[in-house]
C-alpha positions in Angstrom: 109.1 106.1 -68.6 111.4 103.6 -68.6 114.3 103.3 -71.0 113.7 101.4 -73.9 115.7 98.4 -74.3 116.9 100.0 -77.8 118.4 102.9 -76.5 120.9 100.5 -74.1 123.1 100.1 -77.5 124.9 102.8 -79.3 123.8 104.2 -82.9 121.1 101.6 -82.6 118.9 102.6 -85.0 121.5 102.5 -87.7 122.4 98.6 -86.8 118.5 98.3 -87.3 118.4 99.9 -90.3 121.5 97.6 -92.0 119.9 94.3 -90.8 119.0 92.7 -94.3 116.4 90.5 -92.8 114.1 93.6 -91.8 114.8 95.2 -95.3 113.3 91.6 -96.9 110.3 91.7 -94.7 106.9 91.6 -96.8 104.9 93.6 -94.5 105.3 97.3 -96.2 103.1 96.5 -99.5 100.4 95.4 -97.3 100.3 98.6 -94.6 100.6 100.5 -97.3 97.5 99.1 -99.0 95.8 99.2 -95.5 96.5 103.6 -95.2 95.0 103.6 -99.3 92.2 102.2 -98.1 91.5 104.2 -94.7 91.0 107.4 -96.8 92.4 109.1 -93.8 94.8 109.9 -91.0 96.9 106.6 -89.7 99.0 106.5 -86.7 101.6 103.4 -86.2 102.7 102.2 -83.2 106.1 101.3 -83.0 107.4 103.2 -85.8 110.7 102.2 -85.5 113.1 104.2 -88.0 110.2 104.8 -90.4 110.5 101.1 -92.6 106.9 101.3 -92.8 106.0 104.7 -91.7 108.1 106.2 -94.6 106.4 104.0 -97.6 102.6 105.1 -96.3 103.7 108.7 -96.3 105.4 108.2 -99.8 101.6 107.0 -101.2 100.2 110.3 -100.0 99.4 109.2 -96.2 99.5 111.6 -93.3 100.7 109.6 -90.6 101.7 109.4 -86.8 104.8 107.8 -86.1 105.0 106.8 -82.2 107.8 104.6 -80.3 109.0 104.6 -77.2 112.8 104.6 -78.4 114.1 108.1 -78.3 117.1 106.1 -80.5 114.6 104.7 -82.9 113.2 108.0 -83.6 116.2 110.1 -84.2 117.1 107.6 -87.2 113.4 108.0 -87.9 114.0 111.8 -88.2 117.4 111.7 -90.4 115.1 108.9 -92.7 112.7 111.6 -92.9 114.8 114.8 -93.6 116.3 112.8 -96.9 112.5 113.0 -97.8 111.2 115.4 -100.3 109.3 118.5 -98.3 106.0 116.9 -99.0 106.6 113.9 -97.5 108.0 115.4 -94.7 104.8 117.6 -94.0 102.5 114.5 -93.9 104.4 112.9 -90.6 104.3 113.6 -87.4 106.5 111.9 -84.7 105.5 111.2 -80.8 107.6 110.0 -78.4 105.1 108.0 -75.7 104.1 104.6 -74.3 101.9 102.3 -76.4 100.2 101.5 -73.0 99.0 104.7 -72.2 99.4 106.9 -75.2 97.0 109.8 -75.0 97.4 112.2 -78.8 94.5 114.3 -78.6 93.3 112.9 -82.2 91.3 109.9 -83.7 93.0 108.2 -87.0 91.1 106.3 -89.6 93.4 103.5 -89.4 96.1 102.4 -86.3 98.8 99.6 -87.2 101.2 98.0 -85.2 103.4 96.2 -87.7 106.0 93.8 -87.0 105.1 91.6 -83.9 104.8 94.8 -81.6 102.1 93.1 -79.7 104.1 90.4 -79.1 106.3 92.9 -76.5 103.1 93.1 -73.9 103.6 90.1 -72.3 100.8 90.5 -69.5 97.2 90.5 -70.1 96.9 93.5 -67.9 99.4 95.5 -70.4 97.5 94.3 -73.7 94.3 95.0 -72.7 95.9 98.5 -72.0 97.1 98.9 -75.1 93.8 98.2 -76.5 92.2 100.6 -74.7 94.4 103.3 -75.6 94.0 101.9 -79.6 90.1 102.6 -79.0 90.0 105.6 -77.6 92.1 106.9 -81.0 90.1 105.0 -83.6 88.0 107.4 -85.4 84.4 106.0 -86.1 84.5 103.3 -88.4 87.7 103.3 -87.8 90.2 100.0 -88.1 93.0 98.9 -86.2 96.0 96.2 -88.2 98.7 94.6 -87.0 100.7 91.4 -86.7 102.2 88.8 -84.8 104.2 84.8 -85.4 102.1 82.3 -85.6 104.1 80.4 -82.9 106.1 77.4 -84.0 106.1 74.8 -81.7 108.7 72.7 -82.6 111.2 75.3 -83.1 110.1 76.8 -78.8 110.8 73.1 -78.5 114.0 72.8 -79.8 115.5 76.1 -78.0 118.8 75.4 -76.6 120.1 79.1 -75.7 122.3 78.2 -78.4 123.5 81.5 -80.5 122.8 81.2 -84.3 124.2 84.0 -87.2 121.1 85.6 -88.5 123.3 88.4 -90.2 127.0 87.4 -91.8 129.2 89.9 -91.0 129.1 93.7 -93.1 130.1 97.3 -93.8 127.8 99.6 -92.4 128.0 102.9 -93.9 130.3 104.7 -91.7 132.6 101.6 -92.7 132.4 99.9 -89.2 131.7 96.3 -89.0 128.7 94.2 -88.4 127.3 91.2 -87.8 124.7 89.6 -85.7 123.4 86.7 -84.1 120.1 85.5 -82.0 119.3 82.9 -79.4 116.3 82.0 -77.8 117.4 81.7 -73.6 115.0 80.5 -72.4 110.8 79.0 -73.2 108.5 80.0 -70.1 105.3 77.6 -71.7 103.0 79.1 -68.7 103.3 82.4 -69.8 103.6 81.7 -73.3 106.7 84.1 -73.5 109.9 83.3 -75.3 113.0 85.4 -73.5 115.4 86.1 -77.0 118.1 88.1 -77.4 119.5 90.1 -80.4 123.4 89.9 -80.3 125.2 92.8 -82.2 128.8 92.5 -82.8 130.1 96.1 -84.0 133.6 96.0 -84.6 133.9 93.1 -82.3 132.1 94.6 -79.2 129.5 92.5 -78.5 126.1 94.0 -77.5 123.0 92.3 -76.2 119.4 93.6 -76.6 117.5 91.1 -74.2 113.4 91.0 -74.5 110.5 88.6 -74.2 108.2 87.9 -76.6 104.4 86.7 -76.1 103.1 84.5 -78.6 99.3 84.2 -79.7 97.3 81.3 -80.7 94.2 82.5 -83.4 91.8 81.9 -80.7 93.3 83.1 -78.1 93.8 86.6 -80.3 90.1 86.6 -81.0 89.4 86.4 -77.4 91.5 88.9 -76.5 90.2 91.4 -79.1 86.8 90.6 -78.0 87.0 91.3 -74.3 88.8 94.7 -75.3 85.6 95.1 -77.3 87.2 94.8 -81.2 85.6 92.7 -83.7 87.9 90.6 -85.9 86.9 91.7 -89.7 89.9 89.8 -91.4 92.5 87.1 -90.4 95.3 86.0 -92.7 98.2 83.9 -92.5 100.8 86.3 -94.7 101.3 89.3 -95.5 99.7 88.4 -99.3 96.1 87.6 -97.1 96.2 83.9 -97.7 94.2 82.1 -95.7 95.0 81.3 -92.2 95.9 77.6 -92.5 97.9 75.3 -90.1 101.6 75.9 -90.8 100.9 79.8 -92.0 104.2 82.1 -90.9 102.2 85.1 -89.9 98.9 86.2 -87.7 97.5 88.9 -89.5 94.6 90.6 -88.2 92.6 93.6 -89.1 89.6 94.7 -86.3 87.3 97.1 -85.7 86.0 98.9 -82.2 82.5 97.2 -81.9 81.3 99.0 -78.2 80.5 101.8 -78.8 
């Protein structure tokens, strides 16, 4: 497996974790309310350092964390051991590809919270992932997750210009940091944006390069369809508004209808 593009920069999970705009996110009341619901085992993909993992297990949730950032995962693990025993023994943590993930088990529900569809940028790797989400859906099972509803005028406007998105800060081991984005480059046939994520520790500069795929509604539909999902719900926020023109968010919840 190839190296995660997290694990190029050092004591990455910590500069995650310190980022105020993640904290601010209102993503965690809703996957939350998702696992209440489910009545039964959820796996995330792309658990990250446990921002949403953690709160589900809090609420009584046994949970599957996987991520393909062995980074990511070890602050995942020191999250988890500040956890009292209890919520410790309802998480599991898999290290593994969300392409081609193979656990053994069916969950009730499987998220894939903040925009971590948006990092398969080919159709051949989606419908991949989707695949692999079907054969671990229990029966009845749903599947949640998230991606931008894709501005256009902002793709328009990208200049490769880099913009602060975090002023600069203490972390906790009293090292400096601050950090700043840009958007390089707008490939409209693909529908990819290549971005970056500068971090500037202590005045070292570190770049974690990616592309994103953006999704129109429709086009997310018909995606979903041809990996044989049914849409149940589509909202445009994280408070299930309605998906409106203008709306920040793509939030869909599905359900595996070929069986």
């Amino acid at each position: 497996m190839a190296a995660s593009s997290y694990d190029a920069i050092p004591d990455f999970g910590l500069l995650y974790d310190s980022v105020p705009l993640y904290a601010a996110r209102q993503d965690v009341g809703f996957y939350v309310e998702e696992a209440k619901a489910a009545r039964g085992p959820v796996l995330e993909v792309g658990c990250g350092t446990g921002r949403i993992l953690l709160p589900i297990a809090r609420a009584g949730g046994s949970i599957t964390g996987l991520d393909g950032s062995r980074q990511m995962l070890e602050r995942c693990r020191a999250n988890l051991a500040a956890e009292p025993g209890a919520v410790q023994g309802r998480v599991r943590l898999v290290l593994n590809d969300m392409r081609t993930f193979d656990l053994g088990a069916t969950y009730s529900l499987i998220i894939a919270p903040f925009r971590v569809v948006q990092h398969l940028t080919t159709v051949d790797d989606q419908l991949r992932f989707l695949a692999a989400v079907a054969r671990h859906l229990a029966p009845n099972g749903r599947f949640a997750f998230d991606v931008f509803n894709p501005y256009f005028a902002k793709l328009v406007e990208a200049d490769g210009v880099e913009r602060e998105d975090t002023p600069a800060q203490r972390l906790p081991d009293g090292r400096t940091l601050r950090r700043a984005y840009r958007i390089a480059r707008v490939r409209w046939v693909d529908q990819v944006s290549e971005s970056e994520l500068i971090y500037y520790v202590d005045g070292t500069r570190y770049v974690q390069a990616f592309e994103m795929r953006w999704y129109l509604a429709a086009e997310l539909r018909n995606l979903l369809a041809r990996a044989g999902f049914r849409v149940r719900e589509m909202y445009g926020d994280f408070a299930r508004g309605p998906l409106v023109d203008g709306c920040p968010e793509l939030v869909v919840t599905a359900e595996f209808a070929s069986a």
